[in-house]
C-alpha positions in Angstrom: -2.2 -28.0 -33.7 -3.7 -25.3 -31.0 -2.0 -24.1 -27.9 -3.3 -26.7 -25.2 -1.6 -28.0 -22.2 0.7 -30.7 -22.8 -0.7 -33.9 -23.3 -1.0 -36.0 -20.3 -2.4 -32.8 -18.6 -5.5 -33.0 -21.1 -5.7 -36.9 -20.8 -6.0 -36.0 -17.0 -8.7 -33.4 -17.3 -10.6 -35.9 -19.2 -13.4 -38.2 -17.7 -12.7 -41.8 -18.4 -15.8 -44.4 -18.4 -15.1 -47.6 -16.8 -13.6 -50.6 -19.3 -17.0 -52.4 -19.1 -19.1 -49.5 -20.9 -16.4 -48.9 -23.5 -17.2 -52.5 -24.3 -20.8 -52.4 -24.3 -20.1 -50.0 -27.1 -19.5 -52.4 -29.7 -21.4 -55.2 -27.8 -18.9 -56.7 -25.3 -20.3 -58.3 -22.2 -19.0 -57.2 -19.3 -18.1 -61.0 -18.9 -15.7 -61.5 -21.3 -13.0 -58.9 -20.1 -10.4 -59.3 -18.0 -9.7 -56.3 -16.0 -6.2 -54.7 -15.3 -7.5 -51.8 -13.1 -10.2 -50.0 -14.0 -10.0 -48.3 -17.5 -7.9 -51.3 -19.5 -8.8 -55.0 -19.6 -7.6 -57.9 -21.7 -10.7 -59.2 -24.2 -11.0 -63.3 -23.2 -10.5 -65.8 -26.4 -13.2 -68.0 -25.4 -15.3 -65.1 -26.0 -13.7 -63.8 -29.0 -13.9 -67.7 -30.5 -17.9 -67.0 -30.3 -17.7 -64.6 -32.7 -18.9 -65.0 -35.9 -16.3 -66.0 -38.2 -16.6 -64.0 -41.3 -16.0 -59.7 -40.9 -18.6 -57.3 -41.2 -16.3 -54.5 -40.6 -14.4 -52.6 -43.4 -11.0 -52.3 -42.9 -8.8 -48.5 -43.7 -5.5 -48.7 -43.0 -3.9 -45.0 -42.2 -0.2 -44.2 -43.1 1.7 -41.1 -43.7 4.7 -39.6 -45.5 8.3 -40.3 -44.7 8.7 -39.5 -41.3 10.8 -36.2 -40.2 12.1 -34.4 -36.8 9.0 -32.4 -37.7 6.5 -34.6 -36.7 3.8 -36.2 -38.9 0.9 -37.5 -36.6 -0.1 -40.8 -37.6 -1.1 -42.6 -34.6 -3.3 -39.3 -33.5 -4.6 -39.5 -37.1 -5.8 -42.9 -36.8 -7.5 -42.1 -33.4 -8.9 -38.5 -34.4 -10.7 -40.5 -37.6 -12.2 -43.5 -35.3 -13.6 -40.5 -33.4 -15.0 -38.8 -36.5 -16.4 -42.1 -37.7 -18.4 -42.9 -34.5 -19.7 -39.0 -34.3 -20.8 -40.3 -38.2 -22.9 -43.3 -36.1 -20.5 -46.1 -37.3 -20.0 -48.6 -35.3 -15.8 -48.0 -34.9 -13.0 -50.2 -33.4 -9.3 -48.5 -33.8 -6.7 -50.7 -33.7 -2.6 -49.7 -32.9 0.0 -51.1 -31.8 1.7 -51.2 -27.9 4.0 -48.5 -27.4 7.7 -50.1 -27.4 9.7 -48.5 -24.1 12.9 -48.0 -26.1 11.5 -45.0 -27.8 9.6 -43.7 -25.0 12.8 -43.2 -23.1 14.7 -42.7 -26.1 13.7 -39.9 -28.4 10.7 -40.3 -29.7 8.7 -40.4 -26.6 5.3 -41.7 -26.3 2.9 -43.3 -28.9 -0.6 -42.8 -27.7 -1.6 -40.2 -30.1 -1.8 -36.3 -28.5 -4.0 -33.1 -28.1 -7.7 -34.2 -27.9 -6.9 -37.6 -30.1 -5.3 -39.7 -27.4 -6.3 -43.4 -26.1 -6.0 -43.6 -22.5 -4.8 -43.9 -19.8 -1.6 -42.4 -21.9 1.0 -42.7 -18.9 0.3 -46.6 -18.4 -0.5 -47.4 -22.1 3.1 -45.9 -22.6 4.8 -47.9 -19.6 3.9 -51.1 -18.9 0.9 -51.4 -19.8 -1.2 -55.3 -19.1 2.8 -56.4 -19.3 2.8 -57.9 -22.8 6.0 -57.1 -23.4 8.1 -58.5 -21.0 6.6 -61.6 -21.6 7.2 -61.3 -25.0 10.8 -60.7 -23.7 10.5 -63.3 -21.5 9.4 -65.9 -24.2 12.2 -65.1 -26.4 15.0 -65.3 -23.9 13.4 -68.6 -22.3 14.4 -70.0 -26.2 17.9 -68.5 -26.2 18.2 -70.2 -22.5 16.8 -73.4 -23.6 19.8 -73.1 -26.8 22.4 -72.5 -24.7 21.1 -75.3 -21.9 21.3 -77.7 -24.5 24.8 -76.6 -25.2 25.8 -77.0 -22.3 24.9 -80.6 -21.7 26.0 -82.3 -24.5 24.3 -81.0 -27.8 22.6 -84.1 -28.7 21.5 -81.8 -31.6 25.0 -81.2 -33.0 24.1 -77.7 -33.2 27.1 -75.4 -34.6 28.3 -72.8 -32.2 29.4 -70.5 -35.4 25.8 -70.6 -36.7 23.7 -69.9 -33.9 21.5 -67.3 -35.2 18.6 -66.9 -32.1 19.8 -63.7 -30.3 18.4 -62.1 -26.7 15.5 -59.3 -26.4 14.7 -56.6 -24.2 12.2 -53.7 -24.8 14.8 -50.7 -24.3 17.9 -48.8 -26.4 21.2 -50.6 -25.7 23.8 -50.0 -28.1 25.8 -51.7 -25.7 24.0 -55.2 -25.6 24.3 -55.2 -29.9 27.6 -57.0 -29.6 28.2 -59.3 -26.8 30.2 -62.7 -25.1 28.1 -65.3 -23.5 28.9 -68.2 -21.6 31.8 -66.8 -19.5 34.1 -68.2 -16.4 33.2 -72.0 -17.4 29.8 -71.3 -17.7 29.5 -73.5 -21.2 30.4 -73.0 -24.5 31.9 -69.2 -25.2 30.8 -67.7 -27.9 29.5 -64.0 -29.6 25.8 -63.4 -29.6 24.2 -60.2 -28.7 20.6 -58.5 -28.1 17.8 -57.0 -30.1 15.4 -54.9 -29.3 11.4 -56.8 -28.2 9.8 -55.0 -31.4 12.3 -56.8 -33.4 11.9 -60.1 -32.4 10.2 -62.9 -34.7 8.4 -63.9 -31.4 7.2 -60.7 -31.4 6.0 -61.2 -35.7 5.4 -64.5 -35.0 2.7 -62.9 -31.8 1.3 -60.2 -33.9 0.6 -62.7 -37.5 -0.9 -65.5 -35.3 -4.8 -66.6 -35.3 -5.1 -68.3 -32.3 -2.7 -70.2 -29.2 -2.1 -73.3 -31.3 -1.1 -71.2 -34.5 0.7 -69.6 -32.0 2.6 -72.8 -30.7 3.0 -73.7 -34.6 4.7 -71.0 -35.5 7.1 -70.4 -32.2 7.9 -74.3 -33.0 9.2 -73.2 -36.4 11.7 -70.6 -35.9 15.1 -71.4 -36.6 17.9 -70.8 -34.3 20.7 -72.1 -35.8 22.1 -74.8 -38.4 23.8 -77.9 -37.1 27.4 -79.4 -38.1 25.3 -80.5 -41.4 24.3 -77.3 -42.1 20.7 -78.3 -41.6 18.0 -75.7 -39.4 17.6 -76.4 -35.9 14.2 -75.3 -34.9 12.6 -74.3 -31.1 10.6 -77.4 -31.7 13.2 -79.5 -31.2 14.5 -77.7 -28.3 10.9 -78.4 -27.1 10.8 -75.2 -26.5 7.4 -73.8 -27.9 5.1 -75.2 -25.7 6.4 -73.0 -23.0 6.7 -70.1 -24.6 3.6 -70.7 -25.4 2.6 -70.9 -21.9 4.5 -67.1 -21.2 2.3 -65.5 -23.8 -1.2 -67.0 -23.2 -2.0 -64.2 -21.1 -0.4 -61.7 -23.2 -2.0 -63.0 -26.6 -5.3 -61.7 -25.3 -5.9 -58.6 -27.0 -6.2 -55.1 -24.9 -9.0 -53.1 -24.9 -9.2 -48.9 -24.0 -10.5 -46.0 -25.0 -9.7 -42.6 -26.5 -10.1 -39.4 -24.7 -13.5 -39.0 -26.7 -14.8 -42.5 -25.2 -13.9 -44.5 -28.4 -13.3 -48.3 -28.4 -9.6 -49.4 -29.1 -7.4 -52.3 -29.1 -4.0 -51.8 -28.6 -2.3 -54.9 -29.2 1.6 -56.0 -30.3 3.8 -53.1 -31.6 6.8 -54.8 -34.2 8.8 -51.6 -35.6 8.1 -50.8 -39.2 11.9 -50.4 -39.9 12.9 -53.2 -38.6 9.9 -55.5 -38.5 6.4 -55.7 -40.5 4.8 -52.5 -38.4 1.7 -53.7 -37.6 -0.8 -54.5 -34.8 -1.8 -58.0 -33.9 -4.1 -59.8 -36.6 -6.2 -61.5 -33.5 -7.0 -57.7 -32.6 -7.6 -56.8 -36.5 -9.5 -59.8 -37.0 -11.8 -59.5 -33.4 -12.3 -55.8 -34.9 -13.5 -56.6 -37.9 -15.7 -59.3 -36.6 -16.9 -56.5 -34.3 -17.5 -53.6 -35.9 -18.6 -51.6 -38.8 -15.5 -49.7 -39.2 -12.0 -50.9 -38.2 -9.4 -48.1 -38.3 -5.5 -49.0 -38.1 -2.1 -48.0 -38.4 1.1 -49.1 -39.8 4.2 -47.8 -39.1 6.5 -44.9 -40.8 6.2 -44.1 -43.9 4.1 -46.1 -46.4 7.3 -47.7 -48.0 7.8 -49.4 -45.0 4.5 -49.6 -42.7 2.1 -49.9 -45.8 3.9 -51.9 -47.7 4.6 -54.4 -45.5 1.0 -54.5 -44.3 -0.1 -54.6 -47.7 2.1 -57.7 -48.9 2.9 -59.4 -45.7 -0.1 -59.0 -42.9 -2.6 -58.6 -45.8 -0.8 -61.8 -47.8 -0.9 -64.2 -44.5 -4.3 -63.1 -43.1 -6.3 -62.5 -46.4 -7.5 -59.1 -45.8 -9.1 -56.7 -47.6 -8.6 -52.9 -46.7 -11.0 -50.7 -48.3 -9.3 -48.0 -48.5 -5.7 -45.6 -47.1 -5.3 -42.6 -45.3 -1.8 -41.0 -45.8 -1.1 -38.5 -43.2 0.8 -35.8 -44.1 2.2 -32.2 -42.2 3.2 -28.2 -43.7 6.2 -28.9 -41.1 7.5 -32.1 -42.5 7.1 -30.8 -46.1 9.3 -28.2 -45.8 11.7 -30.5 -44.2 11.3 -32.9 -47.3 12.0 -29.1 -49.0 15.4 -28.7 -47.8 14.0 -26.4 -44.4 15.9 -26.8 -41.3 13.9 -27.8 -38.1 14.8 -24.3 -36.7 13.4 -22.9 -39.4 9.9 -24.7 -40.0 8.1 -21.7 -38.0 8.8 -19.6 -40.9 6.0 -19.0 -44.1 7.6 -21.2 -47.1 5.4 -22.2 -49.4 8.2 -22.9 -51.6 9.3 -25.6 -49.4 6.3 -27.0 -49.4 6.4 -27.1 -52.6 9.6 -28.9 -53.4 8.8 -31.3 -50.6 5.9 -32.5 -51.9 7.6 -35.4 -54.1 7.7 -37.4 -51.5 3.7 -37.2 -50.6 2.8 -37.8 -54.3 5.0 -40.6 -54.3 3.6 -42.0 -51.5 0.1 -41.5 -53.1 1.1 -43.3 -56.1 2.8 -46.5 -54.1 -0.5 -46.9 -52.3 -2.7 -46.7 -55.4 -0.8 -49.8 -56.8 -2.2 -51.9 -54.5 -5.5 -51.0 -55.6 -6.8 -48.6 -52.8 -8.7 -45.6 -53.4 -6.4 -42.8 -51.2 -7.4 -40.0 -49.3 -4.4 -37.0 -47.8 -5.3 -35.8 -44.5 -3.4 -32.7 -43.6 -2.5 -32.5 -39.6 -3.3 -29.3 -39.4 -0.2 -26.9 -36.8 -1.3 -24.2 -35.7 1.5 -21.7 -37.4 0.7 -23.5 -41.1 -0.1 -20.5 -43.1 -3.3 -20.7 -45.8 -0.1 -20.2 -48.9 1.5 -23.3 -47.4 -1.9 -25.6 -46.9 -3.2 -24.3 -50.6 -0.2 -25.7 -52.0 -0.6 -29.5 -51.1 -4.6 -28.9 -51.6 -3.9 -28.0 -55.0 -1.0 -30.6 -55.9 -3.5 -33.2 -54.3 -6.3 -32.0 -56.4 -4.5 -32.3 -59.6 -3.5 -35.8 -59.2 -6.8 -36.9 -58.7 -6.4 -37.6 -54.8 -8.8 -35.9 -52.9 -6.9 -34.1 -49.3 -8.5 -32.4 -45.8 -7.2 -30.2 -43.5 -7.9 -32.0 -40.0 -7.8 -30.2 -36.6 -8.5 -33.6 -34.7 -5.4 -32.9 -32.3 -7.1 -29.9 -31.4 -10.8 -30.8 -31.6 -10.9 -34.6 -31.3 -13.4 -36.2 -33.6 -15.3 -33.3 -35.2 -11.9 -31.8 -36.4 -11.5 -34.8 -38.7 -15.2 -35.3 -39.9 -14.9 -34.1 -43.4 -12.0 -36.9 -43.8 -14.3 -39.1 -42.3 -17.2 -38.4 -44.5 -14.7 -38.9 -47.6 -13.8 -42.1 -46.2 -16.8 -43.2 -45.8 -18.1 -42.4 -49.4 -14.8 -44.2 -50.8 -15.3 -47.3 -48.7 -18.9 -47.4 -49.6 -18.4 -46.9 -52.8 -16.7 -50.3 -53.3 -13.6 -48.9 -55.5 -11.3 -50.7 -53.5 -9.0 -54.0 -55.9 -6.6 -54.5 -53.3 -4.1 -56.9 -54.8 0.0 -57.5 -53.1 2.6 -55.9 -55.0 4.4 -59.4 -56.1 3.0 -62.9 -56.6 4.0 -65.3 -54.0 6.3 -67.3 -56.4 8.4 -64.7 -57.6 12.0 -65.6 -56.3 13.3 -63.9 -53.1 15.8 -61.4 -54.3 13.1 -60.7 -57.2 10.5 -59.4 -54.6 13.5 -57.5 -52.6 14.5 -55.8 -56.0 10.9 -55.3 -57.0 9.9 -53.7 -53.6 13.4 -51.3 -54.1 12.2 -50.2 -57.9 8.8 -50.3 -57.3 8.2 -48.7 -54.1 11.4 -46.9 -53.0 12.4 -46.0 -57.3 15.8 -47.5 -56.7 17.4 -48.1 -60.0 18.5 -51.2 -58.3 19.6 -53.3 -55.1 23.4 -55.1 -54.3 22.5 -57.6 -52.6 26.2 -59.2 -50.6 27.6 -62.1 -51.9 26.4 -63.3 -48.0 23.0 -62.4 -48.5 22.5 -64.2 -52.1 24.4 -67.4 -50.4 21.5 -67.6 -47.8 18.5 -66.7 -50.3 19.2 -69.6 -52.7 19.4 -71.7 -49.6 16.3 -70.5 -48.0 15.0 -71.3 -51.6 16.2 -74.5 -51.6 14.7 -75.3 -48.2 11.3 -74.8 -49.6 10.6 -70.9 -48.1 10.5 -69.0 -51.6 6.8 -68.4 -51.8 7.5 -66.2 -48.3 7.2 -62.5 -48.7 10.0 -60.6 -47.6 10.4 -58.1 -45.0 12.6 -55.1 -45.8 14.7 -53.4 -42.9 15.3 -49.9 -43.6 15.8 -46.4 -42.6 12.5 -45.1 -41.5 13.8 -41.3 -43.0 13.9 -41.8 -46.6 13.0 -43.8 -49.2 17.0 -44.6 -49.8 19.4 -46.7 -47.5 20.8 -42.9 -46.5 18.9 -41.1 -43.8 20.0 -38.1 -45.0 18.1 -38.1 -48.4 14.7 -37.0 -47.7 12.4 -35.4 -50.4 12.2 -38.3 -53.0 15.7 -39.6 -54.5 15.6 -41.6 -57.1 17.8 -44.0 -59.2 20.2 -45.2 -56.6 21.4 -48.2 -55.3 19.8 -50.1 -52.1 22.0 -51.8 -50.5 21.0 -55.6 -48.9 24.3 -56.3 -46.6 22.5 -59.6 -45.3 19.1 -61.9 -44.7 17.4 -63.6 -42.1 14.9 -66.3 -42.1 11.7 -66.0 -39.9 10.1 -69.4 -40.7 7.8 -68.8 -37.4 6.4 -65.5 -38.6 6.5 -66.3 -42.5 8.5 -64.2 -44.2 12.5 -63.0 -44.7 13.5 -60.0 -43.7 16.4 -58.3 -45.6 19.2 -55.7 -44.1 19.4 -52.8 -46.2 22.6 -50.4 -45.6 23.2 -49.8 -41.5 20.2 -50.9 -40.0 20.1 -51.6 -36.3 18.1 -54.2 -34.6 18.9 -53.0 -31.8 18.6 -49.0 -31.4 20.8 -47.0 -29.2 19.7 -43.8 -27.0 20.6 -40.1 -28.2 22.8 -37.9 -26.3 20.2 -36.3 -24.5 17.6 -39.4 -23.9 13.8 -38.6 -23.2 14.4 -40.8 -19.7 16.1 -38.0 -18.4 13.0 -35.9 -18.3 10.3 -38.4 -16.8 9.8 -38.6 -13.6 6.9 -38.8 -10.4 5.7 -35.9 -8.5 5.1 -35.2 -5.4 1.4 -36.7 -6.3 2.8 -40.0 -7.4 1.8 -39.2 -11.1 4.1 -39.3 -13.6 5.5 -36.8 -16.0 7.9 -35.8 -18.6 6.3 -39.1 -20.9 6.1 -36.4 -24.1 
């Protein structure tokens, strides 16, 4: 990356063209958004219903290397190669996900891309954006109220307080909330429950895998929030609860339309957390993009064990898309890292490092090939990378067969990533892509969790709890094994242990416990200490944003 002012300062030196032209772009009448100021609107389903129903658009899914302190660049990846596609002439949609507040007063701090590959406006995008998230928020806590309502007067459902499984939401870090005691001073039953965070909520899956407001409703009627006194599920449908949920996330279920700094269409819609959820953007946005335009560029979150996969066998599986081919982002910086380098020590020439760091890149390469995508290495190029370093993953790339280009897009937008887009382009067109899921749907639940752990992470096997196994043969037995499963796991390594980057091999994974998402489709398993609900670091990003004296904010990255 070049020296450039920080990265709100650039979105602000940057001319934005009204919402309306942005979607005139790919052919959107000026009619069929709804504005939220002038530079984001929400695209109207009666309009997108018009559309027609097959895709013209060819999908590429970019996804990167296991994340580090270092800093990979995925999102600004994604948006640096829409940019380079439309300078190509193809007609280009990107598609990400909704920054998630927790991080961006956390640690990580925004996710709108940076340098000259940003989507816009950066501050709002990053804040609150056209809302979605509170209601999102607001439709899962309306179910937990409802649970606890019905509790309260009578429990006609016989529900069991000891297996109440629905939990609270909020978009922010709150190790505090993880653990907590509801129904206090009289105020109904007592009992534990405790909050996750938005991203990981299945009303936030259930949002981001559902084709329309009645698959919607469907879906939000099936989750299960607990077992009654027979030990059978009690769903939000028979808390009649759906419908109004529902009702908090028409609005929101509209997908959002910007641009990047380089005048690019995008829609930014959903955001579940890779490590914790399935990673990936709302399939109404995915599907309206592909419907669209020629070229549909997305993300998925972390690493490619966890984003990738789980687009590959659960977004891909439900929707039945076809990606045409991957982009795996990888950096000099996190190399080393994966190489044993301190952070304090990345400005240094290691080439060495670079070198023993580059298991987990090929690995990464060869996970995505067995879904039958041609893959392509784009190389985020820092501005203190040395020619020794870059030379070594050009070279380990070339002699695997997997073609790699130095990008400059956070420096130069769009034209910095046109030979990646020009390989792209020759891959898609080429029609090499056999995309097929890593596991048939019938294979047994603990057999798809211990196939995703050898197959994808190289664990020489998985301990699933004696808990966990107790739940997966019921879950079977309820009629929900063809569902993929959804693992939760560090984002940092391909292990259970955040510490072992690089690419370990040969060890356990451990699954402490399950949980059923019958509304989103899938089961997601808890491997090791994952949270659901983060906590902020000692030194939290929130202390450093604030509004100046021109009522604009800063401090965002």
């Amino acid at each position: 990356m070049s020296e450039f002012p920080g990265d709100i300062a650039i979105a602000r030196q940057t001319r934005l063209l009204p919402i309306e032209e942005i979607g005139s772009k790919i052919g959107i009448p000026a009619s069929a958004l709804y504005h939220y100021g002038p530079y984001k609107a929400k695209l109207s389903l009666d309009y997108i219903n018009t559309l027609p129903s097959a895709h013209k658009g060819k999908l590429v899914l970019v996804t990167a290397i296991s994340p580090t302190p270092a800093g990979e660049g995925k999102s600004t990846t994604t948006i640096g190669l829409g940019g380079a596609l439309t300078r190509l002439g193809k007609k280009t949609l990107i598609c990400l996900r909704e920054p998630s507040l927790g991080p961006c007063f956390g640690m990580k701090g925004g996710a709108t891309g940076g340098g000259r590959a940003q989507v816009v406006p950066m501050d709002e995008i990053n804040l609150h954006f056209t809302g979605d998230f509170h209601a999102l928020s607001a439709a899962n806590n309306l179910l937990a109220a409802l649970l606890d309502n019905h509790i309260y007067w009578g429990n006609t459902l016989g529900i069991d307080l000891a297996k109440v499984s629905w939990r609270r939401a909020m978009d922010m870090n709150d190790r505090a909330l993880r653990e907590i005691v509801v129904a206090l001073g009289g105020n109904g039953q007592t009992r534990e429950d405790g909050f996750d965070i938005t991203v990981a909520s299945e009303v936030m899956a259930i949002f981001c895998l559902a084709r329309s407001l009645k698959d919607l409703e469907e879906r939000l009627g099936r989750i299960i929030v607990g077992r009654n006194f027979k030990k059978e599920a009690v769903t939000a449908k028979a808390l009649q609860a759906a419908t109004a949920m529902t009702a908090l996330l028409r609005d929101a279920f509209q997908p959002n339309l910007v641009q990047t700094l380089e005048h690019t269409p995008a829609l930014v819609h959903g955001g579940p957390f890779a490590n914790i959820a399935h990673g990936c953007n709302s399939l109404i946005a995915t599907d309206t993009a592909l419907r669209l335009a020629d070229y549909v560029v997305t993300e998925a979150g972390f690493g490619a064990d966890l984003g990738a996969e789980k687009f590959f066998d659960i977004k891909c599986r439900i929707a039945g898309l076809k990606p045409s081919a991957s982009v795996i982002v990888a950096t000099v910086r996190a190399l080393k890292m994966h190489g044993g380098v301190a952070k304090v020590d990345l400005a240094r020439e290691n080439a060495n490092a670079v070198k023993a760091g580059l298991g987990n890149l090929i690995r990464h390469i060869e996970n995505v090939k067995k879904f039958g995508l041609p893959v392509i290495v784009a190389i985020n190029h820092f501005t203190g990378d040395t020619d020794a370093e870059v030379n070594v993953i050009m070279e380990a790339c070339k002699k695997i067969g997997t073609p790699a280009h130095i990008c400059r897009h956070w420096a130069e937008g769009g034209k910095g990533a046109e030979n990646l887009a020009k390989n792209v382009v020759e891959l898609v067109e080429s029609g090499h892509a056999n995309f097929l899921p890593l596991y048939p749907d019938a294979m047994p639940l603990a057999e798809k969790i211990r196939t995703i752990a050898r197959e994808i992470y190289h664990a020489k096997d998985v301990d699933i709890s004696a808990t966990a196994l107790r739940k997966l043969q019921q879950f079977e037995a309820e009629g929900f094994d063809p569902l993929p499963v959804c693992m939760a796991k560090t984002q940092y390594s391909f292990s259970s242990n955040p510490d072992l980057r690089g690419a370990p091999e040969d060890f356990i994974l451990p699954v402490r416990d399950v949980r059923l998402s019958a509304g989103a489709g899938f089961v997601v398993a808890l491997c090791g200490d994952i949270m659901t609900m983060p906590g902020l670091p000692r030194e939290p990003a929130a202390h450093r944003i604030y509004v100046d004296e021109k009522g604009l904010i800063q401090g965002l990255f």
